[in-house]
N, C-alpha and C positions, 0 to 999 in steps of 0.2 A: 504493500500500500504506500509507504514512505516513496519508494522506489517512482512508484505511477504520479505520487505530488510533485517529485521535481522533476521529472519527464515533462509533465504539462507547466510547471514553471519555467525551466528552460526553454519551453518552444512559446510560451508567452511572452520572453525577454529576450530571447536571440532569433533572429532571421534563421530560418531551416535553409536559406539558401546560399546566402552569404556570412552567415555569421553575425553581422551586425545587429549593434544592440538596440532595439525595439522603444518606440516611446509609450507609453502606456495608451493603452484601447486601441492601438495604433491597427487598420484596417489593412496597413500594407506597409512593405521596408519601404523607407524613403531612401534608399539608396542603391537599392535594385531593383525596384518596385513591384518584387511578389508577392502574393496575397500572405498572409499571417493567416489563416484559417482556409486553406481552397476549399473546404467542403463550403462555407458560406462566403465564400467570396462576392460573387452577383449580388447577395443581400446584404454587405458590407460595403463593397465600393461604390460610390454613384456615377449615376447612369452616364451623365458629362462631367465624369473623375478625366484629365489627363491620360493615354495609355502610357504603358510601363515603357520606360526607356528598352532599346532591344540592343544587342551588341553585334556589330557589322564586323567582328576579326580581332585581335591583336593589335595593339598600336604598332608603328615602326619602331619604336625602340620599346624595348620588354623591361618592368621596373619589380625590382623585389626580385623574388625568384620563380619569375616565369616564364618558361622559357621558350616562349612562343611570341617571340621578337627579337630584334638585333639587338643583343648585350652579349655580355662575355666575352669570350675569343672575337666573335664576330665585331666585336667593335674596333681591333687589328686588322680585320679582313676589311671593313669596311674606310679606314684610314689608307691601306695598304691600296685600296684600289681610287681615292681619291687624287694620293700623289702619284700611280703609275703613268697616269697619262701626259704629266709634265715629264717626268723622263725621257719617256718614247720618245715626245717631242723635241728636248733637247736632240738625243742624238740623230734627230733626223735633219736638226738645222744644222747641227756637228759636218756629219757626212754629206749636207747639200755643200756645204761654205768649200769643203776639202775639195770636193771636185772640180766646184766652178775658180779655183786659183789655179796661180803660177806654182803654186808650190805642188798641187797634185799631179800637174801635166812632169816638172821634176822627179817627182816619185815614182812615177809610171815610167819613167826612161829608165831609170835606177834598176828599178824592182817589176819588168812583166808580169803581170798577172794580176797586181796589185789593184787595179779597179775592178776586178770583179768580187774583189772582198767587201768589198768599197758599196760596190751596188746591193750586194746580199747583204749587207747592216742597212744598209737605208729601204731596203724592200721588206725586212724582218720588221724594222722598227716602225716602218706604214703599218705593217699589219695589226701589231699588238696595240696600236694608238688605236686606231678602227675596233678590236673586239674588244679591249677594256672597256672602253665606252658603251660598248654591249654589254658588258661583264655590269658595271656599273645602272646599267636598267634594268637589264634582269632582277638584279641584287635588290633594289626599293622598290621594285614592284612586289618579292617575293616568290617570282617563277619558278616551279618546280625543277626547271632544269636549269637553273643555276650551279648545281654543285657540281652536274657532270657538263658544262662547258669550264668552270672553273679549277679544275680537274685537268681537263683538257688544257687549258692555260699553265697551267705551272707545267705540266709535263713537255708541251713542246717547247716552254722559255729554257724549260735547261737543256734539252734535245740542240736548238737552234745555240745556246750557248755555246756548247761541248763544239760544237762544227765551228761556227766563229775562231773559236780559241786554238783550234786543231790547224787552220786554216794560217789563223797570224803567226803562229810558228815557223812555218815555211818560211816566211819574210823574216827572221832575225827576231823574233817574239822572246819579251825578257824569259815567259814562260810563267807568269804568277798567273793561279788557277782562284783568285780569289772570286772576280766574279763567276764562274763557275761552278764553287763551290756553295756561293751565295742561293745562287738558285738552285741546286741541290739538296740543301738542308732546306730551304724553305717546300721545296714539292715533296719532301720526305715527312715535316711538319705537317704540312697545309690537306695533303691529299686524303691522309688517314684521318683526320678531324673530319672532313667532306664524308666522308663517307660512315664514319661512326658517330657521329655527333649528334644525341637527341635534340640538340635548339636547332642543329639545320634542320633535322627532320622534320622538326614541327611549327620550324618558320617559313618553309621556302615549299607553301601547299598549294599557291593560286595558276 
């Protein structure tokens, strides 16, 4: 009996839906707006009550611990693809400025071959300018397939890396594997999160 009094006082003073605490006789949460009694709801609410607020998703950024929004890790991922496309762009003003000089028509007499490395950095770095910027709509829309083009990004950045680095060698390359190794560790990071991570799973649904 004790038992059944605070069952019914608990659900007189807490919301059964959200938890919040109830103001007395109170007909409905004002903060979720579900009935406090659905058996007499209709004869509690009136007839031109307000309807109940409805929930259209997750916000864009997830607060507290919920994890069906952009926080967490994701909020790296989401920086990391803000600044990538200023990069891209530097070095594709890098490799336009190299070619159109005196100094790269020098280099090319020096070093044969040397502009087609030239043209494969500024055709790699068009690209990844172009699908960031995809990567980045995808990502605040929420698209389902976010993870696996994301996925697909880190692995052909260190793929096209590795060929880059292979490549400058030929030419007298000091040989430092640091950017290579940059984006190595990051698609070694990045890929297994993508794929195992219940926030992407339950953020990236539309």
């Amino acid at each position: 009996m004790i038992e059944g009094l605070l069952k019914e006082l608990k659900m007189a003073t807490v919301c059964r839906n959200c938890a919040s605490a109830l103001e007395e006789n109170a007909a409905v949460c004002v903060h979720c707006g579900c009935a406090v009694d659905p058996e007499n709801a209709a004869a509690l609410v009136p007839a031109d009550a307000p309807a109940a607020p409805q929930a259209y998703g997750s916000p864009i950024f997830s607060m507290g611990n919920d994890l069906a929004g952009i926080g967490g890790w994701l909020i790296l991922v989401a920086i990391g693809l803000a600044v990538g496309p200023f990069f891209r762009l530097r070095g594709i003003v890098v490799d336009s400025q190299f070619i159109f000089t005196t100094r790269f028509q020098a280099a090319v007499v020096a070093r044969p071959g040397l502009e087609a490395i030239i043209f494969y950095e500024l055709v790699t770095n068009s690209f990844f300018l172009a699908f960031l910027l995809l990567l980045n709509l995808l990502f605040y829309r929420k698209r389902r397939s976010f993870p696996t083009f994301m996925i697909f990004n880190l692995a052909a950045q260190f793929v096209t890396q590795l060929i880059d680095h292979l490549w400058a060698m030929h030419f007298g390359s000091s040989g430092e594997w640091t950017l290579v190794l940059q984006t190595l560790v990051a698609a070694c990071l990045w890929i297994p999160y993508m794929i195992n991570s219940i926030r992407v799973e339950q953020t990236f649904v539309n």
